[in-house]
MIMARNU-943613 format. One record per residue (C-alpha): residue in one letter; x, y, z. Coordinates in steps of 0.1 Angstrom, whole numbers, plus 5000, padded with zeros to 4 digits. Example, Ala and Ser with C-alpha at 12.3 -4.5 7.8 and 13.67 -1.06 7.14 Angstrom:
<atoms>
A512349555078 S513749895071 
</atoms>
This chain:
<atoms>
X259547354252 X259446994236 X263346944243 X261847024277 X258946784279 X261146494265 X263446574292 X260746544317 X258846214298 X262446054301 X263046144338 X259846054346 X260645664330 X263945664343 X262645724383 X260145424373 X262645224362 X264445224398 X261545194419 X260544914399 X263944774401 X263344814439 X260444714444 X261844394427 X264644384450 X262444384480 X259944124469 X263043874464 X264343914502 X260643904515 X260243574491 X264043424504 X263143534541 X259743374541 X261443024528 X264043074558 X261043104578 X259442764564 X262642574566 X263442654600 X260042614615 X259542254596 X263342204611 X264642054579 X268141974580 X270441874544 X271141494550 X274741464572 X273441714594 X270641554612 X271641544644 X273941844640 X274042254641 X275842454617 X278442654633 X280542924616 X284242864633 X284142464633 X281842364608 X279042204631 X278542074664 X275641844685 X272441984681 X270841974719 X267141914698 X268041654683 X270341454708 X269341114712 X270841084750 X269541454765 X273041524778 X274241774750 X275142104764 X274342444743 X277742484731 X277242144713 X279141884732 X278441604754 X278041674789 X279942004782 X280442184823 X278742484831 X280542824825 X281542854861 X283442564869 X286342674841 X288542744872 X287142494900 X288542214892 X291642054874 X290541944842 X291441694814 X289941784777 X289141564755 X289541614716 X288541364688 X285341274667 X282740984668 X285140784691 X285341094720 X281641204715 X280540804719 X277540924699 X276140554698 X276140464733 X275240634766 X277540894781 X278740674815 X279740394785 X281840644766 X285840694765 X284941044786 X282040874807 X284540534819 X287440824825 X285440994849 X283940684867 X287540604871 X288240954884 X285240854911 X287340514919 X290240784927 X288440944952 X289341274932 X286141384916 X285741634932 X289041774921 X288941664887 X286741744856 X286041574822 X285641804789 X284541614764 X284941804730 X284541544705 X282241544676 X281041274652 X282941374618 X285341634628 X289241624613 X292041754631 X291842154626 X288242114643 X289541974669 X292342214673 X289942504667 X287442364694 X290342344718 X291042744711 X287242834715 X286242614741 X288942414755 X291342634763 X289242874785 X289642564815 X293342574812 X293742224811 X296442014828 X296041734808 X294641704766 X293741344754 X293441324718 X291641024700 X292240964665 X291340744639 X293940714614 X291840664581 X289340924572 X290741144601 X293741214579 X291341244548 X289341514567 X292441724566 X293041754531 X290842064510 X292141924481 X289441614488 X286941844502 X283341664491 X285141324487 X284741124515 X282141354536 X278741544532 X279841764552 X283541814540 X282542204525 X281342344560 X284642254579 X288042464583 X291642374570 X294542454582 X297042474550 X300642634544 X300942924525 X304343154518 X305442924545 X302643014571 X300042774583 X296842944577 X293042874580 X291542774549 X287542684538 X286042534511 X284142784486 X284943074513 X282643284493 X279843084504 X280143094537 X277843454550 X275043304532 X275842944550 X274243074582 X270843064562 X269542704564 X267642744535 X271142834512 X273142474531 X269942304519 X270342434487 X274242404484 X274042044498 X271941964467 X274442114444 X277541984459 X276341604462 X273341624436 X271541334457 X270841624485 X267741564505 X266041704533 X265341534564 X262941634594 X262441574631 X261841214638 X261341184671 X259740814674 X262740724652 X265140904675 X263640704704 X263740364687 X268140474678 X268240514712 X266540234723 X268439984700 X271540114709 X271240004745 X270039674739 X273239644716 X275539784740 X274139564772 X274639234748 X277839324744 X278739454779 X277039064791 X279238924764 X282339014778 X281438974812 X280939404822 X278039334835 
</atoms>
């Protein structure tokens, strides 16, 4: 009978000891979801990624909220054609980084913009379409990985790609992942392995929990120990905007473009 009841007392703190361990378990993911929460509805961003998105294949791409022109399409891209013109017109895609995205200056003053005005000169814009797929930041395997996801789809006749031969070659290389970049550890690689080029990341481990804001916060405070977060600024957006216009119409009167 006592063998019995220690049995029991010892079952008894054993099924507590799990339900505790439980209960534990749930408290953390309501505490880690509720911070989510916070940090998405506050919209704080880790610093390099202010006007950007975090996106699982390429690394990141324009965030439509925080675009300081209006003319960034959901997929992230400047002035990126709706869905059903992939097979209406002939198109030329564009691949590159802060040169092809023209992030500085409106889009009709851009490589992409001045390519389709001279399209218009042609007579043949209504034959001929523009896809700009350039990103501020991006290396080459972005690029080539954009082109696969949402280049390819228009079946281009023609790909233009702008490079920049200085940190564009650095942006290749995992071995200087975190280097040169704050965002270096959210992009792909492409590297060879057993004689294979294959996709690599850096930290793969990290990325399932790098679709939480709240853990790319966190890791962007580990990885560059200076981290910071950074809000919506919308009156400072407008005044980027702004100044960048009056600098590009000095310059355009300067050399006579205007």
């Amino acid at each position: 009978m006592r063998e019995r009841s220690i049995r029991r007392a010892t079952g008894r703190r054993g099924s507590r000891w799990w339900a505790k361990a439980v209960y534990l378990v749930f408290l953390l993911v309501v505490c880690l979801l509720a911070v989510e929460l916070a940090v998405r509805t506050l919209d704080l961003r880790p610093v390099g990624m202010e006007r950007f998105r975090y996106q699982h294949r390429v690394g990141w791409t324009i965030d439509p909220t925080r675009d300081i022109w209006g003319d960034v399409a959901p997929p992230g891209f400047r002035n990126y054609p709706k869905p059903e013109s992939e097979t209406a017109k002939r198109t030329i895609v564009v691949l590159g980084d802060s040169f092809a995205e023209g992030f500085a200056f409106p889009y009709a003053s851009t490589f992409c913009g001045l390519l389709e005005s001279w399209l218009e000169e042609l007579g043949v814009q209504d034959e001929w379409q523009v896809v700009n797929l350039g990103v501020s930041g991006w290396g080459t395997t972005q690029q080539i990985v954009a082109y696969e996801e949402w280049g390819a789809p228009f079946e281009p006749e023609l790909v233009v790609w702008l490079m920049f031969p200085l940190n564009d070659l650095v942006d290749n290389s995992i071995e200087l992942a975190t280097t040169f970049s704050v965002r270096d550890h959210l992009r792909p690689y492409r590297i060879i392995e057993d004689d294979r080029l294959v996709q690599a990341w850096h930290r793969p481990a990290r990325r399932p929990f790098r679709r939480l804001l709240s853990f790319r916060l966190l890791e962007a405070q580990l990885v560059w120990g200076n981290g910071g977060w950074v809000g919506p600024d919308p009156a400072k957006k407008t005044i980027f905007a702004e100044e960048r216009a009056a600098h590009f119409q000095a310059n355009s009167e300067a050399v006579g473009l205007s």
